[in-house]
Legacy VTK file of the C-alpha trace (Angstrom):
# vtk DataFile Version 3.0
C-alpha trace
ASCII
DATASET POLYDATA
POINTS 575 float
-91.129 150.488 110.223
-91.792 152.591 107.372
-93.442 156.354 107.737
-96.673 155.601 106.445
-96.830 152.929 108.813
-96.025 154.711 111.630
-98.306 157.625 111.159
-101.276 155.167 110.695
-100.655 153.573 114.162
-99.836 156.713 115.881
-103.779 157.849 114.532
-105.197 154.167 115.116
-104.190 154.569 118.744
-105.214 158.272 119.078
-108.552 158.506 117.179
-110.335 161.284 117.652
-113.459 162.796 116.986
-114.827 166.304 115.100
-117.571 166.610 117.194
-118.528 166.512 120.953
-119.017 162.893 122.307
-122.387 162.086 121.955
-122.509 160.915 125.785
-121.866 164.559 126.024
-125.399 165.613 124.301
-128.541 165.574 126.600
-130.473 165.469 123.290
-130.746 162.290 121.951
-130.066 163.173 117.895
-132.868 162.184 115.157
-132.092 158.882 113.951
-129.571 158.716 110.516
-130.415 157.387 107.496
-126.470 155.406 107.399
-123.844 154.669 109.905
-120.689 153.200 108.774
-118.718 151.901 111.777
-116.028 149.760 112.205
-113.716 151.965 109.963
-110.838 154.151 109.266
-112.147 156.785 108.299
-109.266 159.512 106.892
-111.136 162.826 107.367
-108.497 165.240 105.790
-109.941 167.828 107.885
-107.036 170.451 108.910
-105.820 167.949 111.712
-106.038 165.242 109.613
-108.389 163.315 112.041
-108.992 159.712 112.022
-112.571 158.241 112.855
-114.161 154.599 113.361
-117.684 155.468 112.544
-119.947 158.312 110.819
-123.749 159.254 110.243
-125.654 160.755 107.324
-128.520 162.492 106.882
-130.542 163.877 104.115
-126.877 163.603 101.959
-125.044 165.536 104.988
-122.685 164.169 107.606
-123.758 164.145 111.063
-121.508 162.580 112.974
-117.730 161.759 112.807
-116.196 160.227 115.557
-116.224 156.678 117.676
-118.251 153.549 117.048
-119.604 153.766 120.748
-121.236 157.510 120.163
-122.373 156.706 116.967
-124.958 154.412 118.015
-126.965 157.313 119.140
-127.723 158.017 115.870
-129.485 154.692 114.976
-133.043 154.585 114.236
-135.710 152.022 113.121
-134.878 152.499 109.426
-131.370 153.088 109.934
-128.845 151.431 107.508
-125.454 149.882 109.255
-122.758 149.124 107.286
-119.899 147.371 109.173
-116.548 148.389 107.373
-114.167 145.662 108.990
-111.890 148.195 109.149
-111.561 149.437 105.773
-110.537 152.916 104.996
-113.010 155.758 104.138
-112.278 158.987 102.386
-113.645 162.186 100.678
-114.671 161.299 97.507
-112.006 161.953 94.932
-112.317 165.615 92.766
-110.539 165.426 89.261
-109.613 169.011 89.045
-108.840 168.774 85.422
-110.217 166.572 82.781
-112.577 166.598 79.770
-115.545 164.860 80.212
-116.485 164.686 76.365
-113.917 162.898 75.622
-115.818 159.876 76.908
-118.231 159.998 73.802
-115.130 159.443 71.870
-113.435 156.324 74.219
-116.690 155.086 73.898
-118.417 155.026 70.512
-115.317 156.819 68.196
-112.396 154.741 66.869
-110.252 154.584 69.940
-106.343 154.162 70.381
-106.500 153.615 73.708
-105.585 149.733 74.048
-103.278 149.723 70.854
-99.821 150.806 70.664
-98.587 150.033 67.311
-99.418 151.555 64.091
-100.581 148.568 62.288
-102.925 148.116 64.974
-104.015 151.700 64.322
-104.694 150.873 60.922
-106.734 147.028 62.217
-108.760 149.714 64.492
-109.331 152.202 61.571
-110.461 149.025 59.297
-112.853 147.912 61.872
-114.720 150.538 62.894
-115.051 151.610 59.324
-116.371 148.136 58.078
-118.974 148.456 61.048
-119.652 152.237 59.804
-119.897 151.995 55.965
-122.635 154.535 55.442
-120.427 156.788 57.609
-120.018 160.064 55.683
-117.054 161.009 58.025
-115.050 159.572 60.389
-113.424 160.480 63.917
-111.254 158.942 66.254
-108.588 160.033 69.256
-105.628 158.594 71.298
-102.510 158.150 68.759
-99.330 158.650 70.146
-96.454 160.705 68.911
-93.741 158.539 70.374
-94.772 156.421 67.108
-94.087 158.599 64.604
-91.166 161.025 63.911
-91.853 164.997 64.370
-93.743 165.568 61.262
-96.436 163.151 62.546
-98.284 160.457 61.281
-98.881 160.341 57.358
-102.274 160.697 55.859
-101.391 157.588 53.477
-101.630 154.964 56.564
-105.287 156.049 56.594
-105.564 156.227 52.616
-104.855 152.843 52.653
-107.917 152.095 54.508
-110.299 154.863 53.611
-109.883 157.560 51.300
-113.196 158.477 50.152
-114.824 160.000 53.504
-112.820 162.623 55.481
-111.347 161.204 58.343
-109.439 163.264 61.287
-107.799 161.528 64.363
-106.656 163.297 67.804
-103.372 162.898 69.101
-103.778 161.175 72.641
-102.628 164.530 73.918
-105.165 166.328 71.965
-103.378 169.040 70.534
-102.688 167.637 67.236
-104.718 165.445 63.957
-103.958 162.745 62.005
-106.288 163.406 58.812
-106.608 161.692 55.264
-105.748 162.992 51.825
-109.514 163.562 51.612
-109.821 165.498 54.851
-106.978 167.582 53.259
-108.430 168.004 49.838
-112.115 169.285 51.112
-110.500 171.479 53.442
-108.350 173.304 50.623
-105.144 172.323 52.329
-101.991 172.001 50.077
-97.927 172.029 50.313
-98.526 176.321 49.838
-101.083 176.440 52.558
-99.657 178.442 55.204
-99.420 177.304 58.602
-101.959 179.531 60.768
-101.089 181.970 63.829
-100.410 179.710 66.762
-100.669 176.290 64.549
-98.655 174.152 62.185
-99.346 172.033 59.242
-96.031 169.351 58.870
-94.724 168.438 55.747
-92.998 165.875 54.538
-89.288 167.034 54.015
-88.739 166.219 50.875
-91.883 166.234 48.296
-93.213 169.379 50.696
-96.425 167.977 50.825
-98.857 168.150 54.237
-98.324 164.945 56.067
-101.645 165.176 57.261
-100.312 165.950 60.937
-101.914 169.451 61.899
-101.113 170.745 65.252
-102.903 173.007 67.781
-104.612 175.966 65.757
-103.996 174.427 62.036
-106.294 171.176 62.837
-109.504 174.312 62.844
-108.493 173.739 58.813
-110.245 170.887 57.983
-113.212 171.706 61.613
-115.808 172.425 59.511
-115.879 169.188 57.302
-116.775 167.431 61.041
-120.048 168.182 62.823
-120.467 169.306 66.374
-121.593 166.022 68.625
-125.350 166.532 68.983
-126.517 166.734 72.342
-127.973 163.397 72.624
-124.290 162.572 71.753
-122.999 164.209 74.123
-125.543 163.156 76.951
-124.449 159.667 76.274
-120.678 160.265 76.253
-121.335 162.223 79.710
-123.356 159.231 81.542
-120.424 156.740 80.175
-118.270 158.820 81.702
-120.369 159.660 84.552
-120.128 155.305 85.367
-117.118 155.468 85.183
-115.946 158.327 87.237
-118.115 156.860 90.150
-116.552 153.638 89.629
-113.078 155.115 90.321
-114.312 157.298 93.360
-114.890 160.755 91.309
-117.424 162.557 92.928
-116.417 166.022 91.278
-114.823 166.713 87.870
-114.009 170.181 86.591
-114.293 170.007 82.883
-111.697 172.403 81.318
-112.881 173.130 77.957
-116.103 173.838 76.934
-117.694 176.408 74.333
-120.024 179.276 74.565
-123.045 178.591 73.659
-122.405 174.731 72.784
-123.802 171.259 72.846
-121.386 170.646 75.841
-123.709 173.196 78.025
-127.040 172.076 76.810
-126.182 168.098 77.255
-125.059 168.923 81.064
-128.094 171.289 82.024
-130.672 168.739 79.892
-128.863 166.000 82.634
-129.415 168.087 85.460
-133.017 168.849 84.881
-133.609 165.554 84.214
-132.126 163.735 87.194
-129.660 162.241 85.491
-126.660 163.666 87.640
-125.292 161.537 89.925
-122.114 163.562 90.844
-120.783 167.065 90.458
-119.048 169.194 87.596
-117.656 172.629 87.504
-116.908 173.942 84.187
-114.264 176.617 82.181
-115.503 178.292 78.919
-112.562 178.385 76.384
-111.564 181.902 75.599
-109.829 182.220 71.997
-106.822 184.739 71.311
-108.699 186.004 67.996
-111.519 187.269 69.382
-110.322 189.614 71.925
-112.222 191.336 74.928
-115.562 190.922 73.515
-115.780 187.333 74.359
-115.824 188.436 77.840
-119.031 189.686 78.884
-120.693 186.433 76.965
-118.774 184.582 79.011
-120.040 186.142 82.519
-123.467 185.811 81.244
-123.071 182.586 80.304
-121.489 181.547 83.654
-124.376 183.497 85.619
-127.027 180.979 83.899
-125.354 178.491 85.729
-125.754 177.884 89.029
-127.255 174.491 89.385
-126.017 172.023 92.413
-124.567 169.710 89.746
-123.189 171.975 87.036
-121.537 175.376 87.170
-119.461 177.818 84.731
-116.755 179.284 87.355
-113.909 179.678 85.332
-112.820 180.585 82.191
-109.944 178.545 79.847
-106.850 179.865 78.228
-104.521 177.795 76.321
-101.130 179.750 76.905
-98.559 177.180 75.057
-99.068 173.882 72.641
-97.187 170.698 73.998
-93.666 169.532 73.607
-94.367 166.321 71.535
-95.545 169.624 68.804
-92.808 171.039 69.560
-95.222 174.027 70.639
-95.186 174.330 74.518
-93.164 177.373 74.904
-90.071 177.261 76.909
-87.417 179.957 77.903
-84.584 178.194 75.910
-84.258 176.924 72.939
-85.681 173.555 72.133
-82.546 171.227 71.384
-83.607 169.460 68.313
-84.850 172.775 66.981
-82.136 175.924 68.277
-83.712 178.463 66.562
-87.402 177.805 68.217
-88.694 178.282 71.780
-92.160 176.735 70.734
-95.502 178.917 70.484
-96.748 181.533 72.271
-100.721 181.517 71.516
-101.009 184.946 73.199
-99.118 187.927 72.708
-98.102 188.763 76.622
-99.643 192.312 76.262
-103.126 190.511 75.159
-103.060 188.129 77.472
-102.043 190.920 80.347
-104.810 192.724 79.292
-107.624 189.610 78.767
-106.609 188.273 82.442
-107.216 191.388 83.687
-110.829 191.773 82.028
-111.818 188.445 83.041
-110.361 189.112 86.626
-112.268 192.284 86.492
-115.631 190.215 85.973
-114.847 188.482 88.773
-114.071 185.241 86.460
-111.885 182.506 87.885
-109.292 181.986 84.918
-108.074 178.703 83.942
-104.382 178.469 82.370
-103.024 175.507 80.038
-99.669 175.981 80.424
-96.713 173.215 79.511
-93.199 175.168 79.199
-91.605 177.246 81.641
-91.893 180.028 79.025
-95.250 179.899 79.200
-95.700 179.392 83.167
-93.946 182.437 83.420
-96.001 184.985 80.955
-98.978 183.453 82.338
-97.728 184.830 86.350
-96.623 188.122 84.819
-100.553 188.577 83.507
-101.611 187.177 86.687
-99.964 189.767 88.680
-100.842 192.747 86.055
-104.229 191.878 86.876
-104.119 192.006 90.648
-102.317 195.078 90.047
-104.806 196.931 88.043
-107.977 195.585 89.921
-106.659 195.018 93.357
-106.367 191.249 95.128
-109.447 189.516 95.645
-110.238 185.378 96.260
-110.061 184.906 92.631
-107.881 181.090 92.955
-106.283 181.191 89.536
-105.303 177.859 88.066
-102.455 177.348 86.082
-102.466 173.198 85.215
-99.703 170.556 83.354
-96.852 172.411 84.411
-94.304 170.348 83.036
-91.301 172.510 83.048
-91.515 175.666 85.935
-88.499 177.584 86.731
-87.729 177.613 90.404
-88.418 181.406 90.777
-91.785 181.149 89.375
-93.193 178.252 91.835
-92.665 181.246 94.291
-94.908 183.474 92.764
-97.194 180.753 92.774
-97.728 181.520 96.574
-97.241 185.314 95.953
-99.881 185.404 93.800
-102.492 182.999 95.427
-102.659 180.698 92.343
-103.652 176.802 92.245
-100.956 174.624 90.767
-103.097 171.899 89.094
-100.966 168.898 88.078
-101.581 165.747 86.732
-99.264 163.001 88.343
-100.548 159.608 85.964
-97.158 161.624 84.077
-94.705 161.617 86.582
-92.812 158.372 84.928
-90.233 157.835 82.521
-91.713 156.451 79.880
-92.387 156.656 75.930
-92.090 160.194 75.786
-89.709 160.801 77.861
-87.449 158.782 75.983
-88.488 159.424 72.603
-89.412 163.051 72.441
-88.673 164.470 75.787
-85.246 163.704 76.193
-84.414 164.187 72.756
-86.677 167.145 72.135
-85.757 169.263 75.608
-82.498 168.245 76.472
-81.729 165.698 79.200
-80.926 168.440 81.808
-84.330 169.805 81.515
-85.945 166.277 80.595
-85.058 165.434 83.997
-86.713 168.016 86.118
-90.003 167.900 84.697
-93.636 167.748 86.785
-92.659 169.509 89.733
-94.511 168.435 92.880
-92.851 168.033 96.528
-91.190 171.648 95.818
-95.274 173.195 95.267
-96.409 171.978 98.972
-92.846 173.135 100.283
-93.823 176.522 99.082
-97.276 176.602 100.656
-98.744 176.454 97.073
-102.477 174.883 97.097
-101.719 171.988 95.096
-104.450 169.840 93.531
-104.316 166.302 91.173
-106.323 165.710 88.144
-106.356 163.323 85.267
-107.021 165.723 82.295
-108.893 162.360 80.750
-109.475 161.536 78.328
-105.672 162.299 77.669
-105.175 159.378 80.250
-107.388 156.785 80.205
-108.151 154.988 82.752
-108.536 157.749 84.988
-108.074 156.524 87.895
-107.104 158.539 91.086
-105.683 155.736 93.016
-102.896 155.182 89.932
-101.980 158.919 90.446
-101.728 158.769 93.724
-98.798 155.842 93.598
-97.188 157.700 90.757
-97.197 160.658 92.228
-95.353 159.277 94.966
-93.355 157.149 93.193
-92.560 158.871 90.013
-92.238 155.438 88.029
-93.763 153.566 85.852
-96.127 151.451 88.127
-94.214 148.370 86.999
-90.953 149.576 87.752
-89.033 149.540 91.066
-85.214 150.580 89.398
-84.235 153.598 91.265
-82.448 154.904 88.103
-85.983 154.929 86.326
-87.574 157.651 88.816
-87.891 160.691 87.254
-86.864 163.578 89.393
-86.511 161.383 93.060
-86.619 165.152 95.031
-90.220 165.873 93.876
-91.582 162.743 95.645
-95.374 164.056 96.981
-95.854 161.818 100.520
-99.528 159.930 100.476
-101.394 162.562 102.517
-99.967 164.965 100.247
-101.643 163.252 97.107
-104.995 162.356 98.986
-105.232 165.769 100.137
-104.472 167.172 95.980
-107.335 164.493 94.878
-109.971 165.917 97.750
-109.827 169.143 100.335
-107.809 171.025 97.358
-109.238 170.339 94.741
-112.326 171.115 96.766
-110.936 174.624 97.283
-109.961 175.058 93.788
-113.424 174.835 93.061
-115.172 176.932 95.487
-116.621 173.891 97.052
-114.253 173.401 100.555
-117.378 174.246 102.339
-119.415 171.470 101.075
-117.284 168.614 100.151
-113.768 167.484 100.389
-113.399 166.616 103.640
-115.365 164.504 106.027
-116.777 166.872 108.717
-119.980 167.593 110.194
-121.952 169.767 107.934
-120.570 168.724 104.629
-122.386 166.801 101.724
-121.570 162.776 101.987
-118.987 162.528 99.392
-117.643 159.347 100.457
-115.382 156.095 99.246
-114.993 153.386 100.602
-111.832 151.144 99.690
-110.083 147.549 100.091
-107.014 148.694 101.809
-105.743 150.976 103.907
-103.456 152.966 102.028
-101.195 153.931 105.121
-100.306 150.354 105.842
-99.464 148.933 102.485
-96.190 149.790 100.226
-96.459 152.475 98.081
-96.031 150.011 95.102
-99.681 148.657 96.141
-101.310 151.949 96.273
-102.509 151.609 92.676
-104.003 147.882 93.191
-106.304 149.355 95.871
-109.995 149.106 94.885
-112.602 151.614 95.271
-115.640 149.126 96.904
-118.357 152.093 97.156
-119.139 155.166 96.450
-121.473 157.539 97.799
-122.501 161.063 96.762
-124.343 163.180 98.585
-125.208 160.722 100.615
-126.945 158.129 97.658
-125.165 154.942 96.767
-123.187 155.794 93.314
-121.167 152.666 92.630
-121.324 149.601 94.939
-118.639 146.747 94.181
-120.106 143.249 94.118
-117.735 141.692 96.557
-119.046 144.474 99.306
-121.314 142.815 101.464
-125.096 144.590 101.842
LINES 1 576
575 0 1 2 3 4 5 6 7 8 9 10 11 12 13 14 15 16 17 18 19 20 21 22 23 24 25 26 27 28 29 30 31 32 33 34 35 36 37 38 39 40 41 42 43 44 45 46 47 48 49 50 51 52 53 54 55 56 57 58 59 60 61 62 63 64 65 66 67 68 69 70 71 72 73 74 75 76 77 78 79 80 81 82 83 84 85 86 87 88 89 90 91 92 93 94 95 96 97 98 99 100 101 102 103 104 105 106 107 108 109 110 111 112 113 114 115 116 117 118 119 120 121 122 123 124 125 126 127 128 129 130 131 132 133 134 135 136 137 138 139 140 141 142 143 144 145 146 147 148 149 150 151 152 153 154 155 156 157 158 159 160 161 162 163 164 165 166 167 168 169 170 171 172 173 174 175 176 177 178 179 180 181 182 183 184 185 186 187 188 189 190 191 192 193 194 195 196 197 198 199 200 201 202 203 204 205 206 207 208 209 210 211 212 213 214 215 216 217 218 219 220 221 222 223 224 225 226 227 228 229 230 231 232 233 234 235 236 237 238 239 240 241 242 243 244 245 246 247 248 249 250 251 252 253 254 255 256 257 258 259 260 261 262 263 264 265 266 267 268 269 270 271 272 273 274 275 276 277 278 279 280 281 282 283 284 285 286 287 288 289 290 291 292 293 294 295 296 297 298 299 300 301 302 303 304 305 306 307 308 309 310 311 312 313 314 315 316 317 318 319 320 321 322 323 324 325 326 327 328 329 330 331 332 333 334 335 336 337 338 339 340 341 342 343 344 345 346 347 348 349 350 351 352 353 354 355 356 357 358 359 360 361 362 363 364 365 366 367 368 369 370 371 372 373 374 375 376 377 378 379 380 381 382 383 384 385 386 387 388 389 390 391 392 393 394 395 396 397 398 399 400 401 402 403 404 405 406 407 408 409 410 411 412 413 414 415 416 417 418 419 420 421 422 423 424 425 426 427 428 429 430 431 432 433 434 435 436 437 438 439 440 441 442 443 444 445 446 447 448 449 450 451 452 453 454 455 456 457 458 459 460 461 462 463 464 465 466 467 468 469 470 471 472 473 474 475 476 477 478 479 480 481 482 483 484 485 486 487 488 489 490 491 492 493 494 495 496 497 498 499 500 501 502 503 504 505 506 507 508 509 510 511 512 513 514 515 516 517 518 519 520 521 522 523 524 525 526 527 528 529 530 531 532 533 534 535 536 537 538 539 540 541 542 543 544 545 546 547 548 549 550 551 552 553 554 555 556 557 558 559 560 561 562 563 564 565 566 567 568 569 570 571 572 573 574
């Protein structure tokens, strides 16, 4: 009998309860509003307690514990929902992810089903023959793995348009694919410097941009594409919003938003309009031009926001680029380019000193960090900061982590801060074989997204989908790759990337909910199923404990509840 197995029917034969029996109380309780029974219900509280039944009231939990106590809590207009033993748990928390992007998947050209280039160019076609008066065009989820390190070239989309600017994110979102056009408005030619922390490829032999800018260059050609409007935005958010709930997302922490943008007004015109139906926590993006200034906006900004459904806790530095740029910065040499170790966006004394401002302010800071380089600088400014202002509850975050040397995972613990990973990448796949490999090195290609070796530490580790980099975005395919570390597909031991760093399942249920709950200052209300908390629940097909880990991801989320409300209701659940 395998593990998972075994601790399933050692709980299933020892359930217990988080509260006193209710044949215990002399007061009979007021009646609930809905008791699932029949259940297993996988609290994730600190003992990890398993429970046939629970109550809620007025969004809250009331009771966790056995089928025969929970009966006290029924009342004349009492809802009972018989689970036939399915399992229950927290509603999932994407600790990572950006929300906006969903206005894009949705209504933008979108990559996302395509993996070819001349299906690129069919999508490109298509959406521009259904957009003709289109003054501009926009788009997002190319790959890199197509195309060799200069990027795609701006004649695939000539071809198709070339008298409207059009610019394209990489799936990664770090880099463009723009049009001669695009290029020409913007002023860009072959003597057009690269900016600080950016870079515009050219082709190798005629010089000329590719039309492939990376990180900081693609702000070149910004201003020939307007801002979403809000009402925009406020659609992309309630597509995403569907679904999220659909996939058991209760909370998402979007990591990139602007002062003073469209982002903030589209989520606070939701939440004073009702139209919230789950929770987000936000980061404001802090720039490496602009220097300590940008930091008391920022606190004000975050202190205007204090709403149950959207909050400004953090704020967002991007330390590194990504290795597909060849701009995630690493403490060796890349191998297909010795003389560079990537891009460091901050110098480390301006980053020492901007951590320590924001820390100062009491501001939660939010790291984007890829190489081990970067990882690395980023602890250093950590630690300057608790040094200068003393330690305080501040739960840094430091998310992608795909390369982290050994010694720094245990300053992770040292220094109190979050690892915030995104397993959906723990595979070998495209880029591992295209750019990864070839790009970092096989020896380093192979130790990348640590996991197992965070929780051995006693870092606070939490899962996230940074979406709409991976789409779909669902928790449950994380949760198998994460302990997998394979392609879903794939069951060859030789294609498991880095077998050591194996997460077990109540590892990666516990990074999706009570951690990622923590990370965002909400383990008190949600993230667990205990008396007290808000009724952040799912409800799914399968147990997850008593199916192979290769089924995990083929688990369906049947309902979802927030706060108590039914969210998302499959049709196959029974009223």
């Amino acid at each position: 009998m395998n593990s998972a197995k075994l601790f399933a029917l050692v709980f299933l034969c020892t359930v217990c309860v988080s509260i006193p029996s209710a044949s215990q109380q002399k007061v009979k309780p007021h009646p609930a509003d809905l008791i699932l029974r029949n259940g297993f219900i996988y609290t994730v509280d600190q003992e990890r307690t398993v429970a046939e039944a629970l109550a809620i009231r007025n969004g809250r939990i009331v009771f966790v514990g056995h089928n025969g106590d929970v009966t006290r809590f029924a009342g004349k207009g009492t809802k009972i929902v018989d689970l036939g033993s399915r399992m229950v748990l927290p509603g999932f928390i994407d600790s990572h992810c950006h929300p906006s992007g969903a206005y894009k998947q949705f209504y933008e050209i979108s990559f996302n089903s395509v993996r070819t280039v001349p299906e690129y160019q069919k999508a490109i076609r298509e959406y521009y023959r259904s957009h003709s008066g289109a003054k501009y065009l926009k788009g997002r989820g190319w790959s890199n793995t197509l195309f060799p390190k200069t990027g795609p070239d701006k004649k695939l989309i000539d071809e198709i348009v070339s008298g409207i600017p059009v610019s394209l994110s990489s799936e990664d979102g770090h880099s463009k694919w723009v049009n001669s056009k695009a290029l020409e408005l913007a002023g860009v030619t072959k003597n057009t410097p690269s900016p600080e922390g950016g870079v515009i490829e050219h082709d190798p032999i005629t010089g000329e941009p590719t039309g492939t800018l990376r990180e900081s260059a693609a702000g070149l050609v910004a201003k020939l594409f307007p801002d979403y409007s809000i009402d925009e935005l406020m659609k992309g958010y309630e597509a995403y919003q569907q679904m999220a709930l659909a996939f058991g997302i209760t909370t998402a922490h979007d990591a990139d938003i602007d002062l003073g943008s469209n982002e903030i007004a589209a989520y606070t015109t939701l939440e004073k309009a009702n139209r919230i139906a789950m929770r987000f926590r936000a980061s404001l993006y802090v720039s490496p031009k602009d220097g300590l200034k940008q930091v008391a906006p920022i606190a004000a900004e975050r202190a205007k926001h204090k709403g149950p459904y959207f909050q400004i806790r953090a704020a967002k530095i991007y330390v590194d680029g990504v290795v597909e740029g060849s701009t995630a910065y690493l403490k060796e040499p890349y191998k297909h380019l010795p003389n560079s170790r990537g891009e460091l966006l901050w110098k480390p004394e301006d980053l020492n000193a901007m951590c320590a401002e924001l820390d100062k302010n009491k501001l939660q800071i939010h790291v984007h960090s890829i190489g081990d380089g970067a990882t690395g600088v980023t602890l250093d400014a950590f630690a300057h900061a608790a040094k200068l202002n003393g330690k305080r509850d501040s739960r840094n975050l430091i998310t992608h982590l795909q390369l982290v040397a050994p010694d720094d995972i245990l300053r992770f613990k040292k220094l109190d801060v979050i690892a915030v990973t995104q397993p959906y990448w723990f595979m070998k796949d495209d880029y591992y074989y295209n750019i990864q490999g070839p790009y970092l090195g096989q020896d380093r290609a192979d130790v990348e997204y640590p996991m197992e070796s965070f929780f051995k530490a006693g870092v606070t580790v939490t899962s996230s989908s940074d979406y709409s980099v991976t789409i779909p975005c669902n928790p449950l395919v994380a949760i198998q790759t994460g302990m997998a570390r394979s392609r879903l597909e794939i069951t060859d031991p030789k294609e498991v990337l880095w077998p050591a760093e194996k997460a077990t399942l109540d590892q990666m249920i516990a990074s999706f909910t009570i951690n990622g709950a923590y990370a965002n200052f909400l383990e008190k209300s949600t993230g667990s199923i205990e008396v007290g908390k808000m009724a952040d629940l799912i409800v799914l097909d399968k147990n997850l404990f008593n199916i192979p880990v290769t089924d995990v991801s083929k688990a369906r989320v049947l309902m979802t509840l927030f706060e108590g409300k039914e969210a998302f209701k499959d049709k196959s659940l029974n009223p």
